[in-house]
C-alpha atoms as a printed R data frame, in Angstrom:
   type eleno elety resid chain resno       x       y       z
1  ATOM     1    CA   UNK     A     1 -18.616 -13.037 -10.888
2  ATOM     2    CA   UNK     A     2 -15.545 -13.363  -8.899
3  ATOM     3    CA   UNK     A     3 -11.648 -12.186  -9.796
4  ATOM     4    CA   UNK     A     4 -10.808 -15.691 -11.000
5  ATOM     5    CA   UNK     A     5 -13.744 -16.191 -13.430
6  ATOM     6    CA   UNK     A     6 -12.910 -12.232 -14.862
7  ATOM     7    CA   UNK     A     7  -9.303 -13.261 -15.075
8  ATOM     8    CA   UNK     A     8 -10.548 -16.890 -16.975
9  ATOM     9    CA   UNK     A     9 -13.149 -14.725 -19.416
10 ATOM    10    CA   UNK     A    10 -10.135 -11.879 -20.127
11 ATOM    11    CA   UNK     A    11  -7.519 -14.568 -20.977
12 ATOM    12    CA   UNK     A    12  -9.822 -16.290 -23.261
13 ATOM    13    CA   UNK     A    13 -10.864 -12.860 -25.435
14 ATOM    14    CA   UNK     A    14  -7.303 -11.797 -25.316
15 ATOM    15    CA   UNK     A    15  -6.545 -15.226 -26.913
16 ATOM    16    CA   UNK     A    16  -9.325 -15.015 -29.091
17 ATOM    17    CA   UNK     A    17  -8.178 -11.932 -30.735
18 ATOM    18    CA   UNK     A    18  -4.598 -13.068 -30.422
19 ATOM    19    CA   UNK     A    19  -3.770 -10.008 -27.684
20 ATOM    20    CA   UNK     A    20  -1.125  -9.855 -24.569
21 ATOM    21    CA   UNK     A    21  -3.316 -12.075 -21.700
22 ATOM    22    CA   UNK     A    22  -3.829  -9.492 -18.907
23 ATOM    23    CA   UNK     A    23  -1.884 -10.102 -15.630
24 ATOM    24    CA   UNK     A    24  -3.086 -12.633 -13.276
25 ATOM    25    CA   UNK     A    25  -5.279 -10.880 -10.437
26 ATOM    26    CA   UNK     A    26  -2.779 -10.166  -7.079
27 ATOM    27    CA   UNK     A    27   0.439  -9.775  -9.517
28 ATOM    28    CA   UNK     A    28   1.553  -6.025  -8.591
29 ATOM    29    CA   UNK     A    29  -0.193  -6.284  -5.418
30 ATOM    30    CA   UNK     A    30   2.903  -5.128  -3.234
31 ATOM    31    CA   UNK     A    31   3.533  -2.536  -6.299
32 ATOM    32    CA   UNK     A    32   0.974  -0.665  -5.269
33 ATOM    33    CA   UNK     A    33   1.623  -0.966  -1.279
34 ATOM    34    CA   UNK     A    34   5.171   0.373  -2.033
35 ATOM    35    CA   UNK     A    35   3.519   2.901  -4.424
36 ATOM    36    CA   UNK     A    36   0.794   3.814  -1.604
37 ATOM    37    CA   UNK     A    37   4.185   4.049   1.260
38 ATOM    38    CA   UNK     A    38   6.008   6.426  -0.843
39 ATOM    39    CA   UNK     A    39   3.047   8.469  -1.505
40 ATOM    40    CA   UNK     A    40   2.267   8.803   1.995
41 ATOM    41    CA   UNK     A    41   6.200   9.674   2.624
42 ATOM    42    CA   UNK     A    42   5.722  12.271  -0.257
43 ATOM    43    CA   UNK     A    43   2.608  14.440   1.819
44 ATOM    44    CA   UNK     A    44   4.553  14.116   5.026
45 ATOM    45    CA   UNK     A    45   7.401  15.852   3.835
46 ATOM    46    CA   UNK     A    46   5.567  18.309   2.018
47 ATOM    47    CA   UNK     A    47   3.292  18.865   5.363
48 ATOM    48    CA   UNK     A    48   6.813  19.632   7.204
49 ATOM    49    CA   UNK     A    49   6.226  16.456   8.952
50 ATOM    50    CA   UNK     A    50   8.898  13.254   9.515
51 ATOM    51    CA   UNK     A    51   8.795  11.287   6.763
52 ATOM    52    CA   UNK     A    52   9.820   7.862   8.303
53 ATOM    53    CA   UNK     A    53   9.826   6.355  11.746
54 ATOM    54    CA   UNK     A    54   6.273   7.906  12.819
55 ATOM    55    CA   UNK     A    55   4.373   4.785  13.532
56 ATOM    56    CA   UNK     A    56   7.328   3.469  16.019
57 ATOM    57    CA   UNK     A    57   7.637   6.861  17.439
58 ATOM    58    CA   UNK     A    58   3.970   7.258  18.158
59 ATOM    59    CA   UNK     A    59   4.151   4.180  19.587
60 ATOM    60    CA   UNK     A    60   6.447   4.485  21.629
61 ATOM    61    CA   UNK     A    61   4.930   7.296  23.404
62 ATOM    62    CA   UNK     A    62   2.260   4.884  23.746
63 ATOM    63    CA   UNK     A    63   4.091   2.631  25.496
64 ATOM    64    CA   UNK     A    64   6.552   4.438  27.330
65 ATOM    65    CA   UNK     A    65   4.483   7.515  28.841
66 ATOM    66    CA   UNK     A    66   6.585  10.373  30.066
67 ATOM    67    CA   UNK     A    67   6.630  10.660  33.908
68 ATOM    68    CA   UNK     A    68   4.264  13.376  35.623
69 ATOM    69    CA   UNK     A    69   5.581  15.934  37.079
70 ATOM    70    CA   UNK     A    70   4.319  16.636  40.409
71 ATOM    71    CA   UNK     A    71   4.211  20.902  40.663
């Protein structure tokens, strides 16, 4: 059964027993990325760790290597 066809078979119980339909499928979507980003800011500052600007950081080491220094 796919997401749609749950969504279809909820909505028509929920207006059977005269309920709240549930939200469509996809609705808090980017809720949950924002909730999942601010969790993942949360562990990095409680690891002692940068909370923003790691990914372009790290990348940028990537891309720009440091020079080696010839001893």
């Amino acid at each position: 059964m796919s997401i749609t066809q749950q969504y279809l078979l909820d909505s028509h119980r929920a207006r059977q027993l005269g309920e709240a339909p549930p939200p469509a499928p996809g609705r808090h979507d980017w809720q949950v990325v924002r909730e999942f980003r601010d969790y993942r800011r949360f562990r990095a500052v409680v690891a002692g760790r940068p909370a923003r600007g790691r990914l372009r950081e790290a990348l940028g080491r990537w891309l720009r290597p440091r020079p080696r220094s010839t001893c």
